[in-house]
C-alpha atoms as one frame of an Amber mdcrd trajectory, in Angstrom:
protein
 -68.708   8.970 -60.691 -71.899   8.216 -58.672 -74.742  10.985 -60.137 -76.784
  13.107 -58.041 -79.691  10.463 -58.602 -77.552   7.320 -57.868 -75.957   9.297
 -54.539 -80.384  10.174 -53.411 -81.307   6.501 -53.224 -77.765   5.156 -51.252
 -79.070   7.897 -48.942 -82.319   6.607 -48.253 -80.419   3.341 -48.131 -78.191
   4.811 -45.584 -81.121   6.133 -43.350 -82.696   2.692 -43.371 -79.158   0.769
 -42.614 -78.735   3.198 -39.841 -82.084   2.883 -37.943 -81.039  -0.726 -38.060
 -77.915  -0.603 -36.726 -79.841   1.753 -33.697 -77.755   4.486 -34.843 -80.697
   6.627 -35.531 -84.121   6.093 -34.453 -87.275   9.041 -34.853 -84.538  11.479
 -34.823 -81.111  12.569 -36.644 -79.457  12.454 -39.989 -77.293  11.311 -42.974
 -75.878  13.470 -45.567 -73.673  13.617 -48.508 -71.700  15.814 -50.852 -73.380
  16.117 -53.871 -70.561  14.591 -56.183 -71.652  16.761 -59.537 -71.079  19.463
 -57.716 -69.189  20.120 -54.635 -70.370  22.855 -53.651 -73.682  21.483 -52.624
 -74.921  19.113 -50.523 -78.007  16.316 -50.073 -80.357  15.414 -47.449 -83.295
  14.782 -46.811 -86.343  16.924 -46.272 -87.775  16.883 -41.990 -88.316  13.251
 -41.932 -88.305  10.644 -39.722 -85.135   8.459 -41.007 -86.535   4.949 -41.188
 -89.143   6.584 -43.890 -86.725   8.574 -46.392 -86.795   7.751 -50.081 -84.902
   8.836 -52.699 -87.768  11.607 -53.491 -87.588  12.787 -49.733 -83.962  14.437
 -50.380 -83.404  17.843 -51.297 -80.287  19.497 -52.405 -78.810  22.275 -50.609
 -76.124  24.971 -51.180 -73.133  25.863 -49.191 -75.596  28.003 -46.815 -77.903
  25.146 -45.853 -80.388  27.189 -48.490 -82.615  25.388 -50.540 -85.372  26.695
 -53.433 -87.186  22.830 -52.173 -90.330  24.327 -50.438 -90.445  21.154 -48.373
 -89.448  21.804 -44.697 -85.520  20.697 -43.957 -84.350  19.746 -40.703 -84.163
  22.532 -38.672 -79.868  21.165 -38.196 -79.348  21.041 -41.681 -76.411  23.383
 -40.350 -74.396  20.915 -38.713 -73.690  19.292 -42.856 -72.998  22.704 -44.219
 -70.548  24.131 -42.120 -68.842  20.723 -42.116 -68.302  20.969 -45.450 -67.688
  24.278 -45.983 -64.558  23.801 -43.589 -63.836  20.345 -44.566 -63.106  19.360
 -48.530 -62.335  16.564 -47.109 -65.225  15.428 -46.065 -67.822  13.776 -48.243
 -70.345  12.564 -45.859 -71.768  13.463 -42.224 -74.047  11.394 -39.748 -75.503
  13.324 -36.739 -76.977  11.192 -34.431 -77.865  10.570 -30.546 -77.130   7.119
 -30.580 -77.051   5.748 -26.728 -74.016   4.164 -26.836 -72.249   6.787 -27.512
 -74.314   9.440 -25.383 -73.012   8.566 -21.880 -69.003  10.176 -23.349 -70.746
  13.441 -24.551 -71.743  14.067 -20.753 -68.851  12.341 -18.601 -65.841  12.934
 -17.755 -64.180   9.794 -19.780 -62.946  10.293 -22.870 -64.274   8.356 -25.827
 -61.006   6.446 -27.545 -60.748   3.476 -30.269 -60.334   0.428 -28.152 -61.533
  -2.379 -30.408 -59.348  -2.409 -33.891 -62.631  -1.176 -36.100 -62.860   2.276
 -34.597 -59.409   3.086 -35.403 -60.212   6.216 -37.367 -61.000   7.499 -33.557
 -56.928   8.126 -33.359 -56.776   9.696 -29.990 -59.731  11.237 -27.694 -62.789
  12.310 -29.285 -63.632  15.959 -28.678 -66.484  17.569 -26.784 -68.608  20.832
 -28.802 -70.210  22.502 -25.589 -72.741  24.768 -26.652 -72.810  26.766 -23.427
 -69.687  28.538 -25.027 -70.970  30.038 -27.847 -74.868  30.258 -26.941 -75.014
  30.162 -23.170 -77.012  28.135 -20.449 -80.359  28.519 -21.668 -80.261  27.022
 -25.422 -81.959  24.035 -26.671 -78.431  22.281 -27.596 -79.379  22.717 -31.316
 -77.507  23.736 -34.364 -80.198  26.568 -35.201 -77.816  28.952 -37.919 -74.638
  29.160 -39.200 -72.658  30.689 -36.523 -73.464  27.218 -34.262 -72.418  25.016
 -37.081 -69.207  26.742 -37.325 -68.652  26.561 -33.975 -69.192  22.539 -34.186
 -67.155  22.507 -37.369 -64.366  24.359 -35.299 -64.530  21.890 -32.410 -64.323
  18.800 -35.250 -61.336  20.190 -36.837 -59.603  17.938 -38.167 -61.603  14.791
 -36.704 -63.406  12.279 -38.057 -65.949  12.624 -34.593 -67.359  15.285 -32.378
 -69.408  14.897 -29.006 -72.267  17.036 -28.417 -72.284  17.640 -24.649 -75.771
  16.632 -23.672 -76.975  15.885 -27.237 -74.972  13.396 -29.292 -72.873  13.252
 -31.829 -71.614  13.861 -35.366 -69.159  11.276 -37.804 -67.451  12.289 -40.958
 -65.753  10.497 -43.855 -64.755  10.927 -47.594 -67.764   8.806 -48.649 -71.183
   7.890 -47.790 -70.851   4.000 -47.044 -67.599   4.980 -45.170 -68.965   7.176
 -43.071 -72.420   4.698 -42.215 -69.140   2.307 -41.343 -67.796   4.672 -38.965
 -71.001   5.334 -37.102 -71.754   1.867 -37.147 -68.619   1.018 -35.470 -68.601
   3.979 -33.070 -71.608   2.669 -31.353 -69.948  -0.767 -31.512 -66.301   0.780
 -29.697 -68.551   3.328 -27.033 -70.107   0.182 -26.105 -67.539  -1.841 -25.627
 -65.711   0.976 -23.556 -68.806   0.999 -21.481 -68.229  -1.910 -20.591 -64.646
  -2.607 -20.120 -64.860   0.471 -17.520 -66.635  -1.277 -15.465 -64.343  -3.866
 -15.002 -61.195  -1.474 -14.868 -58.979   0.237 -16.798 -58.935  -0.010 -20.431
 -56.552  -0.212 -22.857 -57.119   2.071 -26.047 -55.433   1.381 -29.140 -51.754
   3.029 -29.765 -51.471   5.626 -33.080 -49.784   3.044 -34.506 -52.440   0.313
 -34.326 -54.884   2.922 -35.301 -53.215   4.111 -38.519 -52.776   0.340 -39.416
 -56.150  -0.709 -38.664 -57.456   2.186 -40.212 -56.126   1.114 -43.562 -57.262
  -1.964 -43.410 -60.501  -1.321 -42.349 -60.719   1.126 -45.415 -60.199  -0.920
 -47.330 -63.258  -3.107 -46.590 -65.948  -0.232 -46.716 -67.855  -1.928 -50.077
 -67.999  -5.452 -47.872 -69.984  -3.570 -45.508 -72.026  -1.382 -47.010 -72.784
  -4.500 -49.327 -74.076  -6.839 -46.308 -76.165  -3.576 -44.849 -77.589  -2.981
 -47.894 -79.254  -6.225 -48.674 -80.134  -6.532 -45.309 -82.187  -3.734 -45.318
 -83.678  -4.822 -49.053 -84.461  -7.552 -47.950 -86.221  -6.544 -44.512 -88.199
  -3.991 -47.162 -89.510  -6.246 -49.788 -93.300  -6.747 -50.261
């Protein structure tokens, strides 16, 4: 079992692979279930991502709480009520990546059409914030009652749009889920541009649930190449 230690440094590791990958830039965030216990989770303190290390994280409780006195991202809500409605889930990415921004605001639905976003099995639903706080919020996850909502909208997904905002990815594990996000950016773009020259053909539920096994079974390849990339890109 991965400690609480070991699971703090793959997150900074999955902050840096991200920014990479342009999945997150100044803003957004990775987090992940704390695997010695459950009930909490990690991430890390209001920080740009490209500069979290291990020390940056904090670990939080089912309520977003924290006894850290370092400020927490103000969205930290978004992971909790995730997991709180989601056992399932072991890891969440919310991001505004611009590849995937232009599905959050039109009226096309974001599907899997290339074989590596096959865990996007059908079209990926839209949280709009105007229901539950009006027309005059800042689109953020402020409390509780927001992140439920998102959590509600997620169900049993593995991604939610943000109308106007971005997005959010789950999976069982931390390098599965950087996989996913990775590869959503990869499949919005690719829609992107397929629409342009027509329609486009999305993948069937049956090429998705095959895909989808194989390509989980080839998180650890992944993860692998992104992580000595970015090792490498940090060395003195």
């Amino acid at each position: 079992m991965t400690t609480t230690a070991e699971l703090k440094a793959d997150l900074a590791v999955a902050n840096r692979i991200l920014v990479s990958k342009g999945v997150l830039d100044a803003f957004g965030h990775v987090s992940a279930r704390d695997t010695e216990d459950p009930s909490r989770f990690l991430l890390a303190r209001n920080l740009a991502p490209g500069d979290v290390e291990a020390g940056d994280v904090i670990v939080y409780d089912a309520d977003g709480q924290s006894s850290d006195p370092r400020p927490g991202y103000l969205e930290r809500y978004i992971h909790s009520e995730i997991y709180r409605s989601r056992p399932d889930v072991g890891a969440v990415i919310h991001s505004h990546a611009p590849d995937v921004l232009p599905f959050a605001v039109g009226s096309v639905p974001l599907r899997a059409v290339t074989h590596m976003a096959a865990f996007l099995d059908g079209d990926a639903p839209v949280f709009e914030i105007r229901d539950v706080a009006g027309d005059a919020s800042d689109l953020l996850i402020r409390d509780q009652s927001l992140g439920s909502a998102l959590a509600h909208v997620l169900g049993d997904s593995t991604v939610a749009l943000m109308r106007g905002h971005g997005s959010v990815v789950v999976a069982p594990t931390l390098p599965h889920v950087v996989q996913r996000a990775v590869y959503l950016a990869v499949n919005a773009r690719v829609q992107l541009q397929a629409l342009a020259t027509g329609p486009v053909t999305a993948l069937s539920p049956g090429e998705c649930a095959a895909a989808r096994v194989a390509n989980d079974g080839q998180v650890a390849r992944a993860w692998n190449v992104w992580r000595g990339e970015v090792a490498e890109r940090t060395r003195p």
